[in-house]
Structures are given as structure tokens and as C-alpha cells.
N, C-alpha and C positions, 0 to 999 in steps of 0.2 A: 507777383505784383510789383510795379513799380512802386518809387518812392515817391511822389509827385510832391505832399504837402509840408512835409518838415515834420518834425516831432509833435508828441501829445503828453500833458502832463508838465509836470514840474523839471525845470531844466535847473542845470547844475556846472560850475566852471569848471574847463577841462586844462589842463596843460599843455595838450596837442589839439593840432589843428586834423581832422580825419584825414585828408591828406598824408599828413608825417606818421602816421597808424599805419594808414595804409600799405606805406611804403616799408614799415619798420617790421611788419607780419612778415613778408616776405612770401615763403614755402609753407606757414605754419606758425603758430606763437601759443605756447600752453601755459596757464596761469591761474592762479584760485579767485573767483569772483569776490564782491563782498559778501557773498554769504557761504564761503568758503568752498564752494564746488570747484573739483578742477574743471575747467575751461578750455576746448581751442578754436581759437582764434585763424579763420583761412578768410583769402579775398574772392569777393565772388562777380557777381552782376546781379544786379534784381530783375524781373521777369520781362521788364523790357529791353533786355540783351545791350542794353548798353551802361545805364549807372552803375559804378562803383561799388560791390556793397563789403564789408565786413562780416561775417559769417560767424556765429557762437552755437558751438555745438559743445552740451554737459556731458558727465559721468552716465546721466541717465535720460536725459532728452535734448531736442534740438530748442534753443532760445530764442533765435531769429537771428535778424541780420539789423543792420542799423546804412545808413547813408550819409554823405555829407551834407543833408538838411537837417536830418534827424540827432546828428550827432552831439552828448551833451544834455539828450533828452531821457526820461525815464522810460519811456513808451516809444516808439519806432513809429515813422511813418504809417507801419503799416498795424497801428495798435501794439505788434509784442512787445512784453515786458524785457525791455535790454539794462534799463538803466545800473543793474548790480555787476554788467559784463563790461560796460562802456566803463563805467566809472573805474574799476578795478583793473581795467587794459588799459588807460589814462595813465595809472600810478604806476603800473609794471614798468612801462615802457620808459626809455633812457632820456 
């Protein structure tokens, strides 16, 4: 699915812009959520083959992906629950 509308839910201040996330993943970026899960973090495309997305796969399931609308938000464009990956890949990152 693409990301058409932006986030849903309670939004929260980020340090980076998804852009500089974006770029900062690279190959890959693993790191413990705020609910302490290990996390990684890979760039992807959402399902209209061309946005940007950020990709959160756990220890034991996939979390979704988040966009540069959505990002910041607790809930993803596309409804999943991101906000404990976004927020925690925020504070990782340099």
C-alpha cells in the first residue's frame, strides 16, 4: 500500500527529518525500540514502487514501514503501530 495520507494518532517531536534516517540506515541499522525489542531498520518503497519507506522488522514480527508523511507519528499511514520504532531510530541515530 502506499502512503498517501500522513500519519494517524498522536504525533511526537523527532530530531531528524526522514530524509536524514533515510540516508543514515544505509545497508541496514539494528537497534532496541522503546519497548526494548531488537529492531532493523532497512529502506524500502511502499507498494506504489516509488515512496521512500523505512522498513521495521522485530525479533519476532514485522512492524511495518513508516514514510516521509507519516513520520513522527505513532501509527503509519497505513494504520501500523510504528511509533516505538520511529521514536527509538530518532534517538539512535547521530
Amino acid at each position: 500500500m502506499a502512503h498517501p495520507d500522513g500519519g494517524h494518532g498522536n504525533r511526537f517531536p523527532t530530531r531528524h527529518t526522514f530524509e536524514q534516517a533515510y540516508a543514515l540506515i544505509g545497508n541496514g541499522l539494528h537497534f532496541r525500540s522503546t519497548t526494548n525489542e531488537r529492531i532493523n531498520a532497512t529502506c524500502g518503497v511502499a507498494g506504489n514502487g516509488v515512496t521512500p519507506t523505512i522498513v521495521f522488522n522485530g525479533e519476532r514480527n514485522r512492524h511495518g514501514n513508516v514514510c516521509r508523511k507519516c513520520w513522527g507519528s505513532r501509527n503509519a499511514c497505513t494504520w501500523s503501530h510504528i511509533g516505538q520504532c520511529v521514536e527509538a531510530l530518532d534517538q539512535t541515530l547521530p
